[in-house]
C-alpha positions, -999 to +999 in steps of 0.1 A: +491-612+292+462-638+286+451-655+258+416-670+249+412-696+226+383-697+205+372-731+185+356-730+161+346-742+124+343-729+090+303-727+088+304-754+058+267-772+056+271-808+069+303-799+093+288-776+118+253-779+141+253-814+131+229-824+156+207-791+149+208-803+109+186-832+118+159-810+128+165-779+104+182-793+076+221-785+067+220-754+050+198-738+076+219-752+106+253-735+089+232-701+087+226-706+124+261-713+133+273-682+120+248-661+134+257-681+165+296-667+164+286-636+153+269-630+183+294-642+203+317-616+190+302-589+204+295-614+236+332-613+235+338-572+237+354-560+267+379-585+278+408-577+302+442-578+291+437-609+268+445-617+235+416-636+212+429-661+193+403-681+169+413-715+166+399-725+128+392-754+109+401-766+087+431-760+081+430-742+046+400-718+052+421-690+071+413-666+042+377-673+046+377-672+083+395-638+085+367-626+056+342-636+078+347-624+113+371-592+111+345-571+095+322-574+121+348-572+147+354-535+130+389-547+130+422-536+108+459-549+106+480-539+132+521-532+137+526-572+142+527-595+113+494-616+119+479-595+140+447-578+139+435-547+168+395-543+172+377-521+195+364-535+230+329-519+228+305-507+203+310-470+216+346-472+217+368-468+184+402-469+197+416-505+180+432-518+215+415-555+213+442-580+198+433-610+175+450-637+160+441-668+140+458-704+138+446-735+120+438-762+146+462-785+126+463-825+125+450-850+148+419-855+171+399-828+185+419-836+222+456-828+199+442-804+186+434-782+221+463-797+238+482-780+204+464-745+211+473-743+248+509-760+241+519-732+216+503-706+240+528-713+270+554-714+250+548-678+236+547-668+268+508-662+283+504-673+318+472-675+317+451-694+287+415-699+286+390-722+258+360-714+247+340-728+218+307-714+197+278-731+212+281-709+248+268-675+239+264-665+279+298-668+280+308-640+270+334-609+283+319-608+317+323-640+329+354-649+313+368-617+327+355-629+363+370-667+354+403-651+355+400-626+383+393-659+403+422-676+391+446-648+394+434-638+426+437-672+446+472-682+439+459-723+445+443-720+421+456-740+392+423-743+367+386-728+366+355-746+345+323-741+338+294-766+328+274-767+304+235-782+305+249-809+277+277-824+300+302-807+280+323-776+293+319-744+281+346-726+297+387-739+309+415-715+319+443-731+331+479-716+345+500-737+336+500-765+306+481-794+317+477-819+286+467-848+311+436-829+308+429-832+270+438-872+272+409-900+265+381-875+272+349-888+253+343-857+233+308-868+218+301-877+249+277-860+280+304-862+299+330-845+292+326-820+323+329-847+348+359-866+332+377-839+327+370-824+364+380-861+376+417-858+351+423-824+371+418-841+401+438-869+396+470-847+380+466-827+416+454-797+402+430-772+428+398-762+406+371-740+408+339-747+389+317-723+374+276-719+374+263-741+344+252-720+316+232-730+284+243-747+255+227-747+217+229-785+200+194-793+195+165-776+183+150-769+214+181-754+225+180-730+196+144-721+205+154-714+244+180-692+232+160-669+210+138-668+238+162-652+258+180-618+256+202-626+233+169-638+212+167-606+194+206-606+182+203-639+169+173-627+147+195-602+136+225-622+133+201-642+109+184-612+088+154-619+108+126-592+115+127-588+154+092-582+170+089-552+173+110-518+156+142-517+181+169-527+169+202-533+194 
């Protein structure tokens, strides 16, 4: 089975959207982060044999985390301890979707992932892919395609995708690779290319993915509720959309 990790914060003003704040002020930038991840949720519906797992920090808001996003999952306990079933679609009820959470735990944000996909192996998924919040093209249908690839070309070892802040907004690896999580310059704009250029240098064969947009700044913000996912943002927010649809 696979297994997709999903960072991500509790949307506490002044710890999320940091870069968005400066424009929009704290409060206003945590309301946007969580309509930001709840958009992505239903980005997320329809993944292939794969596990969500949601990644939180910090460590202690669990409780809040699980308040926030399993309602609008539509999900309910299932028959393993810690484990949560959801439906893959809107239209579909049957609770066949599995979620988990886990506390990022101590250290730097590069322990922290090299934690995630550590403890993933070792349960036994063969295949593990990170996302974070800030993506919201990348959703089912591309991460579903981002394994196909690496399942289907046995060479493969790793598939990424770019983002258009330098960052990555996709990894799937097959194997743990923690050489890939070591002195990457996470605040960076180029965490894309020194993490493709570790890969390289561990010997691992790795496919990259189209760039796809990323919300930091303002302007970011604006180009995405521009786009078709503009009108569930709005919503996401309590925003009137333009007209009287609603999706």
């Amino acid at each position: 089975m696979r297994l997709l990790l999903v960072f991500l914060n509790e949307p506490i003003p002044g710890t999320v959207n940091t870069r968005l704040a400066l424009d929009v002020g704290e409060a206003e930038a945590a309301r946007h982060y969580q309509a930001m991840v709840e958009v992505l949720l239903r980005q997320l519906q329809g993944l292939q044999n794969c596990r969500i797992r949601f990644c939180y920090t910090p460590d202690d808001a669990g409780e809040a985390i699980r308040f926030w996003l399993l309602p609008g999952m539509r999900a309910a306990s299932g028959p393993e301890d810690g484990v949560y079933l959801a439906p893959q679609s809107q239209t579909d009820h049957a609770l066949t979707q599995e979620v988990d959470f886990r506390p990022q735990g101590d250290g730097d944000f590069s322990a922290r992932i090299e934690r995630a996909f550590t403890e993933g192996f070792n349960e036994g998924y063969r295949e593990i892919a990170i996302i974070g919040s800030n993506c919201l093209e990348c959703g089912a249908r591309w991460i579903n395609a981002a394994f196909s690839r690496l399942h289907d070309q046995s060479s493969r070892d790793a598939v990424i995708g770019s983002s258009t802040k330098g960052n990555y907004y996709l990894l799937i690896l097959k194997s743990n690779a923690p050489e890939l999580f070591e002195n990457i310059p996470w605040n960076g704009d180029n965490v894309f290319t020194t993490t493709l250029s570790a890969a390289r240098r561990a010997g691992l064969y790795v496919e990259s993915l189209p760039r796809l947009e990323e919300i930091i700044e303002l302007r970011d913000w604006q180009g995405a509720l521009a786009s078709p996912l503009g009108a569930a943002l709005k919503k996401a927010l309590g925003e009137p959309l333009e007209d009287d649809h609603s999706i």
